[in-house]
N, C-alpha and C positions, 0 to 999 in steps of 0.2 A: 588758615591759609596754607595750602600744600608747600609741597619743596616744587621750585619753578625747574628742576631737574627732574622729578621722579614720572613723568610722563616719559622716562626713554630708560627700558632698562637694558639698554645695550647699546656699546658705540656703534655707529654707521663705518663700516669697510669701506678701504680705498674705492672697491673694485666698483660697488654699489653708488659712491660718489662718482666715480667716473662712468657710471654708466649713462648719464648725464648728459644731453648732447653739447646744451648751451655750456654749463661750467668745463667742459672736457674743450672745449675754445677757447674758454677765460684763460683755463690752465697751462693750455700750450701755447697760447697768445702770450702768455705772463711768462712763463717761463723764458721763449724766445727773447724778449727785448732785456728779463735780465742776462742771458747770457749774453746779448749783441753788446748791451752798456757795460759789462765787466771787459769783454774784450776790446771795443772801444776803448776804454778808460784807460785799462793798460798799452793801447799803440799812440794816444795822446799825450800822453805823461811823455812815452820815451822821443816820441815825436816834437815836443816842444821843447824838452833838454838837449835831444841834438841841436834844436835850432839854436838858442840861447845859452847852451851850456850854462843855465843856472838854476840851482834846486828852488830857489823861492820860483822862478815862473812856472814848474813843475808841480812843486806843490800849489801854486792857485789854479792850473787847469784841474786838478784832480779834486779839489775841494770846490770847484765851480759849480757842479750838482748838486751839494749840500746847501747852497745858499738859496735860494727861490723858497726855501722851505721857515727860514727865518725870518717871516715875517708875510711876503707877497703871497706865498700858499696856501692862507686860509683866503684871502680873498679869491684867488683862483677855484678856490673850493666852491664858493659860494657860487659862482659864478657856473660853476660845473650843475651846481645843486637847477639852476633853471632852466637846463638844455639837456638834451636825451642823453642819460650817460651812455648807450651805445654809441650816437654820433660823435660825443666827445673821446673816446677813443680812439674812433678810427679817425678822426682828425687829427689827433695829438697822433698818432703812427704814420702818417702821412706827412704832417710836415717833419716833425727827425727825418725819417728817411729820406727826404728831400736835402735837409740840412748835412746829415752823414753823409751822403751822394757828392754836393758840394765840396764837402770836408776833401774826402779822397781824391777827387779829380781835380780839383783848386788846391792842391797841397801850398803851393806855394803863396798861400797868403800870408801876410803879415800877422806876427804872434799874439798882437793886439786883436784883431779882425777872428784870426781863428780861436780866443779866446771866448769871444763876442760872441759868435756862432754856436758855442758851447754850450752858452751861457743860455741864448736863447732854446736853446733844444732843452735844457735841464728848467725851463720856464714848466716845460710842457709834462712833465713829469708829476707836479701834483694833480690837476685837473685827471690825469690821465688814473693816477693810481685812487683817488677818492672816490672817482666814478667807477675802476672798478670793485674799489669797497665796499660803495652804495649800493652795489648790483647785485654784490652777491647773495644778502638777504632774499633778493626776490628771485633768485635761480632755484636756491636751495635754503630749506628751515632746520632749525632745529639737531640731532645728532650730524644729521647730515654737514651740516652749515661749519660745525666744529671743527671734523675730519677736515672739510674743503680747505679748512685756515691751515692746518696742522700740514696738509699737501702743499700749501701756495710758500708755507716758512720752509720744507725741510727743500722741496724744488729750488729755491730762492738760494738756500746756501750752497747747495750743489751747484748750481747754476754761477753762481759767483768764485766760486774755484775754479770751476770746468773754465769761465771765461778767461781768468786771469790767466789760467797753462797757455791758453789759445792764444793771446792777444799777444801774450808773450812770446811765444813763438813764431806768430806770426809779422812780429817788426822785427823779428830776425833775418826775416826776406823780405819784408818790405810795406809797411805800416798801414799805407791803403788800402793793403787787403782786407785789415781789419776792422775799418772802418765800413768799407763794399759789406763784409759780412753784416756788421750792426744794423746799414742800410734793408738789407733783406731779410733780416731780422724783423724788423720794424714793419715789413712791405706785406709778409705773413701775418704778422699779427692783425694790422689792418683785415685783410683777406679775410682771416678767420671769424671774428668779432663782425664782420659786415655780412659773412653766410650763411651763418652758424647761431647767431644771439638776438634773441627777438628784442621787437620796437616795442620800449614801452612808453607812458608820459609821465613829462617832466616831475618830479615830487615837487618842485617849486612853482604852481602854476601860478601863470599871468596875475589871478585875482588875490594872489598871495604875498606879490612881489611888495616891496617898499624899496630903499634906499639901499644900493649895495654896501655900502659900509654897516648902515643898520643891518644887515642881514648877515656880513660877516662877523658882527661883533652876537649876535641872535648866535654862532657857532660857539662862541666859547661859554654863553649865558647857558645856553643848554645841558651844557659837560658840567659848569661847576656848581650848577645852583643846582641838581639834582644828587643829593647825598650821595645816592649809589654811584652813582656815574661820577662822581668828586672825588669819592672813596677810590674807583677804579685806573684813574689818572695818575692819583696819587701813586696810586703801589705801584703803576706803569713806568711813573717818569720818575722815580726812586731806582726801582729796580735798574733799569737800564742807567742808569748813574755812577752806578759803583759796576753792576756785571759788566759793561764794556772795558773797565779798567786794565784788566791783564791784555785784552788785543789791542787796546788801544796804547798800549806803553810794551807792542810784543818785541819790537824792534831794539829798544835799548833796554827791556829786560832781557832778551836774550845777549846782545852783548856785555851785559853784567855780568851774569853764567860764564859766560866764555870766554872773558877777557877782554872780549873784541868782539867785534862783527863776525856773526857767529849765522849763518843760512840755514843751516839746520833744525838750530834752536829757536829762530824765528818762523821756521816753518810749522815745526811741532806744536808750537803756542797757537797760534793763528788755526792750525786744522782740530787742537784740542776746543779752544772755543767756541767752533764750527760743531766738531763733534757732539761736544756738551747740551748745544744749544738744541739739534736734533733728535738726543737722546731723551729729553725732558719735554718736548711734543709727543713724541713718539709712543713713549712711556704711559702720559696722562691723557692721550688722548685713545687709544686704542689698549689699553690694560686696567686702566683703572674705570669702574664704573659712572655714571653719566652724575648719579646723584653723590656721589664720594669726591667731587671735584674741589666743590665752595668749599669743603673741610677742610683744601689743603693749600689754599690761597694766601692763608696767614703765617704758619711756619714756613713754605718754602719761600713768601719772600723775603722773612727775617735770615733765611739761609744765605739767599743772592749774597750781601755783604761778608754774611756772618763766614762761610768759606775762605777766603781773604783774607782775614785776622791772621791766621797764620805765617804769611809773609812775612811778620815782625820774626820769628825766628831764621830769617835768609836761608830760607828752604833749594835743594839743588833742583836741577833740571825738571828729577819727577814729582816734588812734591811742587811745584809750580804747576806742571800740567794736571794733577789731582786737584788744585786747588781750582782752577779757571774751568776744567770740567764740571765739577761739581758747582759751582758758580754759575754757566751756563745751563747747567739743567737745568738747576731750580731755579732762575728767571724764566726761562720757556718754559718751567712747568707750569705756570703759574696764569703764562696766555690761554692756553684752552677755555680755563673756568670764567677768566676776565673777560675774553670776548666775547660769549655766549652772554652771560649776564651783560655785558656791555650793549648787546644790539637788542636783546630781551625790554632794555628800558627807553629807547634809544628811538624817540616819533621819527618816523620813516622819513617826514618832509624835513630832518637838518641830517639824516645821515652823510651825506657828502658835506656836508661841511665841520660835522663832530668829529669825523674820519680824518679831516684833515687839520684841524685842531690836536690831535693826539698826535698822527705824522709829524706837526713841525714842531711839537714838546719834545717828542724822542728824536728828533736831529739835533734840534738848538741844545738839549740837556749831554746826548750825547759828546758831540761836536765838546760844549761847554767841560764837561766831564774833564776829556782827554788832556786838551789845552790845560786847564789847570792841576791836574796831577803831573803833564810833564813840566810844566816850569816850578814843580815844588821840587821835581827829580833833577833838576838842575841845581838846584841849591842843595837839597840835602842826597842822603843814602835812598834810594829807588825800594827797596824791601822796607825801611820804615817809611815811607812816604804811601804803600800799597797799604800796610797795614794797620796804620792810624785813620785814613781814609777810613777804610771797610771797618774801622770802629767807631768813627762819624755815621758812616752808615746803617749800621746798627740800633743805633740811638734813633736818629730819623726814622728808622725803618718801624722800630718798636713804637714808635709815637701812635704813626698813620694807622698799625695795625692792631692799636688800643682802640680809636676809632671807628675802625670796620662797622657799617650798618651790620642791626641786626636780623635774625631770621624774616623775621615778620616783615620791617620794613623793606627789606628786598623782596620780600614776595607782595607786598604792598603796592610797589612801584610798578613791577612788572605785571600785574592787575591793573592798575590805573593807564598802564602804555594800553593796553588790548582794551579797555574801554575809549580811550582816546581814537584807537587805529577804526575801530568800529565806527564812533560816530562820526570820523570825518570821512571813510566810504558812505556812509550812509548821506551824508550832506551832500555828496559830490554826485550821489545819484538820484538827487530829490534838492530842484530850486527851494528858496525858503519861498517863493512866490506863489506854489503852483497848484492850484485847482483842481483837487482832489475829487470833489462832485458828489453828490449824491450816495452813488455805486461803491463809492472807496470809503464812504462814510458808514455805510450797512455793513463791509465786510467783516466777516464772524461774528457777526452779531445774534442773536437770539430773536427771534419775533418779540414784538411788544406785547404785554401780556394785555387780553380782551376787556375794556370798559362798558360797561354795562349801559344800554343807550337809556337817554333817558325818556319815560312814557310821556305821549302826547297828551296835551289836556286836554279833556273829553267832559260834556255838560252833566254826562251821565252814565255811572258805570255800564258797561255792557251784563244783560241778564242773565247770561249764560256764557260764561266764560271759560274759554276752551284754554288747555295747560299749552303754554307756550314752552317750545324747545330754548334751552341755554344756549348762546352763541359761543362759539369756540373760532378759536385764532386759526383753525382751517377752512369753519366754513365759509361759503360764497357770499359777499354781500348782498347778492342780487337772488337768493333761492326765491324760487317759484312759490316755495309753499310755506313763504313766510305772509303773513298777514300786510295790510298798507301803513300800520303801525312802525314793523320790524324793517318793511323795506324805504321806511325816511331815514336818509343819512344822519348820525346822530354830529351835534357841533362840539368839541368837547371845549373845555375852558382854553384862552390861552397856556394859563401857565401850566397845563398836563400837555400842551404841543410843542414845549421846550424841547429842542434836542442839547443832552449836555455833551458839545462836541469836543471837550476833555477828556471826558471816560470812554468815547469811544478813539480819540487818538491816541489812547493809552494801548486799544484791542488793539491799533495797528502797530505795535512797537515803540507806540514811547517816541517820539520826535528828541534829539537828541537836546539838551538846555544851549542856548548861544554860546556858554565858555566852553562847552566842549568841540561842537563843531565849528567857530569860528574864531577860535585862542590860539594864543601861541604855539600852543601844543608842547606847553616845559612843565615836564613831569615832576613834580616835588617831592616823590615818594613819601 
């Protein structure tokens, strides 16, 4: 079995992915609503602390987004997976922006009420992001598909900077602005994805449907019972466990450094792990070649932690930001190779819901992460607390990466996805019912090779018997100048008028077996 990379020996360019009409909408459609939601984000936070003057209500609108995803967002997913994932975006873009719209010109709701509202706008957020997950596959394949990831993460972090300067700035004058913007934010992206991004159908049709619950629980059956896809999780929701550590503790690691509250120092950390995290897309997906990638999935995620060990010696300022750089990279380096093989094994009809199976792993572990390194940093020293961690991590890390499927069975699975993907197009263009005929039963077939008729019985040889010509499988059965012999139709036996219509549904491709085109569709590599 080949390497499921050496079909590309060259990354696909930015320019060549954006040359793309549909994804070049995704991309500006995605980009826009993350910057409208970082700018929102930051004019809500400061908007509900003036109101309340308290950090806990501060901090729950701000972690308000994060929750939909702990638990309701694989069923949202699911739910995405049976409706046009173009309509469900521009749906989920339509009501935020309705909901933002409200925000800004109803300022004056109750912090309960504008909580609420929050809440439900951050509902709309998985649905919106798994579908355009699900999509991307079908926009663009293959090197291209990589790049497009590697554009949608480094956008995403620029994007989330650019908004917070904005949002901040803009509740300097006046918080509804930034809310209005998030609103047309949202209003564009809409616009784009509805002129721009063709209609396709559902991956979850009608005759596939069961039980939403069975179908969101069919999302995480798919992710773990398939080695590779297990495997891929695993090094996902590890990595981002310990890499988010240094941003997620940048705040009172920087006031360690500096005695205090220190803006600087928290700033530095926070754009270091931005940085890092950009450098190691950037890196692995555009310098290093297509088939060199799965090579390096094992050592840099044992690095993600292994960086970090260091904090046990309470490194200053720069050896903090060398360490969370280097931490960042090699966790984003680590996606390129993971995605591509991720959607490589990955049946088309649960991608919106495996998408979103991973999404709410890496919030809930995230989210999890933070929370308990900070309440160890409350009891103990913040540098040994970072550094015994990412030596927890380590260990973990070493385990899952003893595990790693090997050559074969990755290229195993991703051969059995491309026979799966085949025969359920093939099903979905061919009833199991339908009446093929005659016509469709002959096609490519060979003539029947000529049976010899057999001689009439006669009282008495004829006395002079003329050479009779051999019949052949072009001639006429009606020639003139065949004898009254040659021209009686000959009967042959039943059993030589058997059509064996298995060898010949073989000529037309092989009808695919029922578990392939009417299964689950869970790949087991």
């Amino acid at each position: 079995m080949s390497d499921p990379d050496e079909s590309a020996e060259r990354p696909a360019g930015a320019r060549e992915v954006l040359a793309d009409r549909e994804y070049r909408a995704v991309f500006t459609a995605s980009a826009l609503s993350w910057f409208g939601d970082s700018t929102a984000r930051a004019a809500v936070i400061a908007l509900v602390y003036l109101r309340t003057e308290s950090p806990i209500a501060s901090a729950a609108a701000f972690a308000i987004s994060y929750l939909p995803w702990l638990g309701i967002g694989a069923v949202l997913s699911a739910i995405t997976e049976r409706h046009s994932y173009r309509k469900i975006m521009i749906l989920s873009d339509l009501i935020r922006m309705a909901i933002m719209t409200a925000l800004a010109v109803f300022g004056g709701l109750p912090v309960g009420a504008l909580i609420g509202l929050l809440f439900i706008s951050a509902l709309l957020s998985p649905p919106f992001d798994s579908a355009r997950s699900a999509l991307l596959p079908r926009i663009l394949q293959g090197e291209q598909y990589v790049t497009a990831l590697t554009l949608q993460r480094t956008s995403g972090q620029f994007a989330l900077i650019a908004g917070y300067a904005v949002g901040a700035a803009l509740t300097a004058v006046d918080s509804r602005y930034a809310l209005l913007l998030n609103a047309a934010s949202f209003g564009v992206s809409a616009l784009l994805v509805a002129f721009r991004v063709q209609e396709r159908t559902p991956s979850l049709t009608a005759d596939k449907r069961s039980n939403l619950l069975r179908e969101t629980a069919e999302g995480y059956t798919v992710v773990f019972r398939s080695p590779v896809m297990r495997s891929i999780a695993l090094v996902v929701f590890c990595g981002v466990c310990f890499g988010v550590v240094p941003e997620g503790l940048a705040a009172a690691w920087s006031a360690d450094l500096a005695g205090g509250p220190n803006a600087v120092y928290l700033g530095t950390i926070m754009v270091a792990a931005a940085a890092g995290f950009v450098a190691g897309s950037i890196v692995m997906t555009w310098l290093v070649k297509p088939q060199r990638r799965n090579a390096y999935i094992r050592p840099f995620s044992l690095l993600t932690p292994l960086a970090l060990v260091p904090a046990l010696f309470d490194l200053n300022i720069y050896g903090v930001l060398a360490m969370t750089l280097i931490s960042g990279a090699a966790l984003s380096g680590t996606l390129p190779a993971t995605n591509g093989l991720f959607v490589q094994v990955l049946p088309p009809a649960y991608r919106a819901r495996a998408f979103g199976v991973m999404q709410s792993g890496v919030h809930l572990i995230q989210g999890g992460s933070i929370l308990f390194t900070g309440w160890l940093a409350t009891h103990n020293p913040l540098p040994q607390v970072v550094g015994y961690f990412a030596i927890a991590g380590v260990v973990v890390m070493a385990v899952i990466v003893a595990t790693w499927p090997a050559h074969a069975t990755i290229a195993d699975a991703i051969a059995a996805n491309k026979v799966q993907v085949a025969a359920d197009t093939h099903a979905a263009s061919h009833t199991s019912d339908e009446d093929f005929g005659e016509v469709t039963i002959d096609l490519g077939r060979a003539p029947l090779p000529a049976r010899r008729s057999r001689p009439s019985p006669s009282p008495s040889p004829s006395p002079s018997p003329s050479p009779v010509p051999r019949r052949t499988p072009d001639a006429a059965p009606g020639a003139a100048e065949r004898g009254p012999a040659q021209r009686r139709t000959p009967v042959p036996d039943p059993e030589e008028r058997t059509v064996d219509l298995s060898e010949r549904t073989t000529d037309l491709g092989a009808l695919p077996p029922r578990s392939l085109s009417h299964g689950r569709g869970i790949v087991d590599g």
